[in-house]
N, C-alpha and C positions, 0 to 999 in steps of 0.2 A: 380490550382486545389484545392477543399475542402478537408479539411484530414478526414479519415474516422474517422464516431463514435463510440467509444468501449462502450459496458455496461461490467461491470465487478460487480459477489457480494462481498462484506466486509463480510468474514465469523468468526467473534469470535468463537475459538473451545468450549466453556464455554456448559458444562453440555452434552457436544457430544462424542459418542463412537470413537475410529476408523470406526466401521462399519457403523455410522450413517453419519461419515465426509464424507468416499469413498462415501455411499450411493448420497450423495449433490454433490461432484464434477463431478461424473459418470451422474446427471440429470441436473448442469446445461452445461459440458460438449453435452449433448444431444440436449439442447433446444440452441446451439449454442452460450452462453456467451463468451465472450473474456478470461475471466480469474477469479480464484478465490482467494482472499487473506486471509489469517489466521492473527492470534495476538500473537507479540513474548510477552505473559508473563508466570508467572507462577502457575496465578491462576486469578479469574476473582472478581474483586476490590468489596470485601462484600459481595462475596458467595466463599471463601477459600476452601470448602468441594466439590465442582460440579469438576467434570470430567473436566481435561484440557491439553490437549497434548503438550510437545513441537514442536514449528513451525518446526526447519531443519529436525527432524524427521520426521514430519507429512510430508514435501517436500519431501523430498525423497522418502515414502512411496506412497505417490498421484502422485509423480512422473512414479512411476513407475505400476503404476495401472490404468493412463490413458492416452491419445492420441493424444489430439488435445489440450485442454485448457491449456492456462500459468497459473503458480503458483507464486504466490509469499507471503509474509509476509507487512501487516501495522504497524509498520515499524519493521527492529530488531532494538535491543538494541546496541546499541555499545560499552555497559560495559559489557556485559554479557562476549565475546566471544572476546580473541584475533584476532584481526581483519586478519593478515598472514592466521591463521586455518580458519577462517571464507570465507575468498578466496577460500581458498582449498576445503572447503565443500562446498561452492556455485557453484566450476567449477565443480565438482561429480555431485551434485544435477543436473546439464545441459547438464553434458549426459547422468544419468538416464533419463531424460524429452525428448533427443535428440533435446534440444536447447528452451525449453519451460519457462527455470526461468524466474522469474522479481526478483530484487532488491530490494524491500524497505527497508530503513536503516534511522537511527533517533538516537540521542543524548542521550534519556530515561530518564525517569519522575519519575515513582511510587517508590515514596522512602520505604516506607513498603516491596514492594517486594525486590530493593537493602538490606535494613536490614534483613531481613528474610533469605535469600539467603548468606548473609556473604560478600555480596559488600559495599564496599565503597558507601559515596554518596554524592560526592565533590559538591560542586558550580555549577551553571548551566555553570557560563561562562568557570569554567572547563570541566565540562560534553563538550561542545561546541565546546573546544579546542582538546581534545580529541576524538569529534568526525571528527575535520579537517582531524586529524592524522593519521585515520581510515582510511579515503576516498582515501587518498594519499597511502597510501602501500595497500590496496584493488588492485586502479587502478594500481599499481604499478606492484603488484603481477599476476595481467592477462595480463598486457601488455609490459613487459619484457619478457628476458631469465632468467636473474639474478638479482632479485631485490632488491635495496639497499635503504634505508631511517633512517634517525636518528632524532628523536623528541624525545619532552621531555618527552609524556606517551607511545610514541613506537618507536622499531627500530626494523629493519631488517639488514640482512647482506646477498648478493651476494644469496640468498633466492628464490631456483628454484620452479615452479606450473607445472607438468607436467601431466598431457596433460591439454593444456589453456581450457576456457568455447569452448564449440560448437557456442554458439555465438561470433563471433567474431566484434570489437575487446574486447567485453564483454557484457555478457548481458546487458538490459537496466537499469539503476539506477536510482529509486524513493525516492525523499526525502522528507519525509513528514514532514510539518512545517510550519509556518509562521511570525515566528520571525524579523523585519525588517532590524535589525540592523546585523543578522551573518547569520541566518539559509537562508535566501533567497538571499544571497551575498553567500554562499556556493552552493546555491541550479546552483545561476549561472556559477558559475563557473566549478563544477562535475556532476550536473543529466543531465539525457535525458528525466526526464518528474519530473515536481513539483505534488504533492499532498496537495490541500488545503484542511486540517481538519478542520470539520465541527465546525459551530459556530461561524464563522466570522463577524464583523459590517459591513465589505466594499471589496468586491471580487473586484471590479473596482482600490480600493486602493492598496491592493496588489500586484494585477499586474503591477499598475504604478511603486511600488518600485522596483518588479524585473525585470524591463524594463529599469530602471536606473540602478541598479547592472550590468546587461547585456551587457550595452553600457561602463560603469565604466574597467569591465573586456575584452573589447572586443567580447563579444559573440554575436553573433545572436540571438534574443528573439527567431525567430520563429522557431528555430532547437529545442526549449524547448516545449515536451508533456506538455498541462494544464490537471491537473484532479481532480475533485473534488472529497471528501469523503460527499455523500449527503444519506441521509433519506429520502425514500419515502414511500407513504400509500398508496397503491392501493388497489380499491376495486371494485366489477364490478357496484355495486349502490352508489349511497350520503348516503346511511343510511348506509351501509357497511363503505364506508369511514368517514364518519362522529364517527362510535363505534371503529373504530379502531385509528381513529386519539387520541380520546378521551385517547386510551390507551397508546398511542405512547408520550405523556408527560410525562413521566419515563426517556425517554431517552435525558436527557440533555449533550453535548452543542445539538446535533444531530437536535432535535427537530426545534430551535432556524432559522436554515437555510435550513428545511425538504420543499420538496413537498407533495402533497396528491393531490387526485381526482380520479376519472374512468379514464379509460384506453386515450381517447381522451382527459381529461383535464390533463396529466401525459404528454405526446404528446406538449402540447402547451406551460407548465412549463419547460421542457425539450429543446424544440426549441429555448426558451430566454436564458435558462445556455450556449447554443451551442452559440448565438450571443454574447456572452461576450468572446470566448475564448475557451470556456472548450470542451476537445474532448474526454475525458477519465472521464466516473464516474463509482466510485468503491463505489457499494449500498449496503447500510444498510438499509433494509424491515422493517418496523416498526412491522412487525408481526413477525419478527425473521427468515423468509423466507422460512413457510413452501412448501410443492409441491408444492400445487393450484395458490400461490401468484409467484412465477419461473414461472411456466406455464404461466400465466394470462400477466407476464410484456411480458416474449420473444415472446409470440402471437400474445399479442394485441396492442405492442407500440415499441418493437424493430423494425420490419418490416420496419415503417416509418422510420427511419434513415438509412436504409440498403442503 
C-alpha cells in the first residue's frame, strides 16, 4: 500500500502577530493542510526588530485554539532548553492539542543568537553530542515510569513525566538535518520521519546514506517518514509565476531545490519528489503564503494526491 501524502506549510513567525499566526493556522487548518510548522528562534536572521514569537509558546497557544491540524517546530534547539523540561512541555503541549504535536528537534546553528541569548556556543561536533544526549532522556522521559540517564552534557535521576504524551509511545520525532556522518546515523536510529533541509546537491545521495545508517543500526528504512523542506512558486499564470519566481531568489538555500509553475505544472514536480521517496513536504511559499496562494495550492494540486 502507498503511504499517504501530507502537504504541510513551513511557517516562520518573523514579522507575524499572535493574531495574524492563529489567523494562518485557523485557514490552513480549513483548507485541510496536514500540519503547520513554526521556527525555534529568537528573532529572524537580519531583521532583529520584526515581531517573533517563541515556538513552545506559540504551540501551546495554536494548540489550544484549533482542532484538527498538527503542530510542530522546524526544528527546536536543543541548547536552548533542558531537554527533561522540554519533555515535559511537549507531553502538555499534546494534550492541549489532544494528540496533535510533532517533534522537530535539531542540534542548532545561529551562533549570534546563542551569543545574544547568553548561550554557550561549543563545537558542532559538541552541539551533536549533545544533542545525542537530548534524544535519549527526551525518549526516555516519555517512555519510562522513572527515568534515569547520565551523560556528559546531561543527566537525569529516577525522573517521573506525568501524565505521558496522548500520543503514545510519543509523539512523532522529526529530525531535521543532513549531515552524513552523525545527524542521519542519529536520524536512524531516533526519528520517525527525517526532514531534508532545503538546498541539497543529491536527495538520491542522501537517502543512500541513511539507508546504510539503517541497516548499520538495524532499523528498517521504510518505518522512516521522508519529508522534505521544499519552496514552491505557485501562480495561476507563467507571467504570475515567472514575477514571483523572479522574487523568490532572496530566498537562498531554499530557492536552489524550489519548484514553481501553475497549479498542473506543481502537480507533475511534485509527483517526481513522491517517486524519489518523499511523502511528507513541509512548504515554504515563495510568496511568504499569503491567503490566495493557501487557497490556490490546497484547490488546485492537493486534490491530486488525495
Amino acid at each position: 500500500m502507498s503511504k499517504k501524502i501530507n502537504f504541510a506549510l513551513f511557517s516562520p513567525q518573523a514579522g507575524l502577530s499572535w493574531t495574524a499566526l492563529l489567523e494562518r493556522a485557523h485557514r490552513t487548518e480549513s483548507l485541510g493542510y496536514h500540519s503547520i510548522w513554526l521556527v525555534d528562534h529568537m528573532w529572524t536572521r537580519g531583521m532583529p526588530d520584526l515581531e517573533h514569537h517563541e515556538c513552545t509558546a506559540l504551540m501551546a497557544g495554536l494548540a489550544a485554539r484549533t482542532e484538527k491540524i498538527r503542530i510542530g517546530t522546524l526544528v527546536m534547539c536543543n541548547s536552548y532548553r533542558n531537554p527533561a523540561l522540554l519533555a515535559k512541555t511537549l507531553a502538555t503541549i499534546d494534550h492541549i492539542s489532544n494528540g496533535r504535536l510533532e517533534i522537530g528537534y535539531g542540534a542548532g546553528w545561529m551562533e549570534e543568537e546563542y551569543k545574544a541569548y547568553g548561550y554557550k556556543f561549543p563545537s558542532m561536533g559538541t552541539r551533536l553530542k549533545a544533542f545525542e544526549e537530548g534524544l535519549h532522556v527526551i525518549k526516555a522521559m516519555f517512555t519510562e515510569k522513572r527515568a534515569t540517564f547520565q551523560g556528559k552534557h546531561y543527566s537525569i535521576e529516577s525522573a517521573p513525566l506525568s501524565p505521558k504524551p496522548v500520543q503514545q509511545p510519543h509523539p512523532p520525532i522529526t529530525i531535521g538535518g543532513s549531515g552524513e556522518k552523525v545527524m542521519l546515523k542519529l536520524v536512524a536510529r531516533f526519528a520517525d520521519r527525517w526532514n531534508c533541509p532545503a538546498g541539497y546537491q543529491s536527495f538520491d545521495h542522501k537517502v543512500g546514506i541513511l539507508k546504510q545508517h539503517c541497516k548499520d543500526v538495524g532499523r528498517d528504512f521504510n518505518t522512516i517518514d521522508i519529508s522534505e523542506q521544499l519552496l514552491i512558486c505557485i501562480g495561476k499564470s507563467d507571467e504570475e509565476v515567472a514575477q514571483k519566481w523572479q522574487m523568490a531568489q532572496m530566498f537562498k538555500p531554499f530557492v536552489s531545490t524550489g519548484i514553481k509553475g501553475t497549479p498542473s505544472q506543481v502537480i507533475e514536480e511534485l509527483k517526481k519528489r513522491v517517486a524519489m521517496g518523499i511523502t511528507t513536504f513541509t512548504i515554504f511559499f515563495s510568496d511568504l503564503a499569503p491567503p490566495p496562494t493557501l487557497e490556490l495550492f490546497a484547490k488546485e494540486v492537493m486534490p491530486a494526491f488525495a
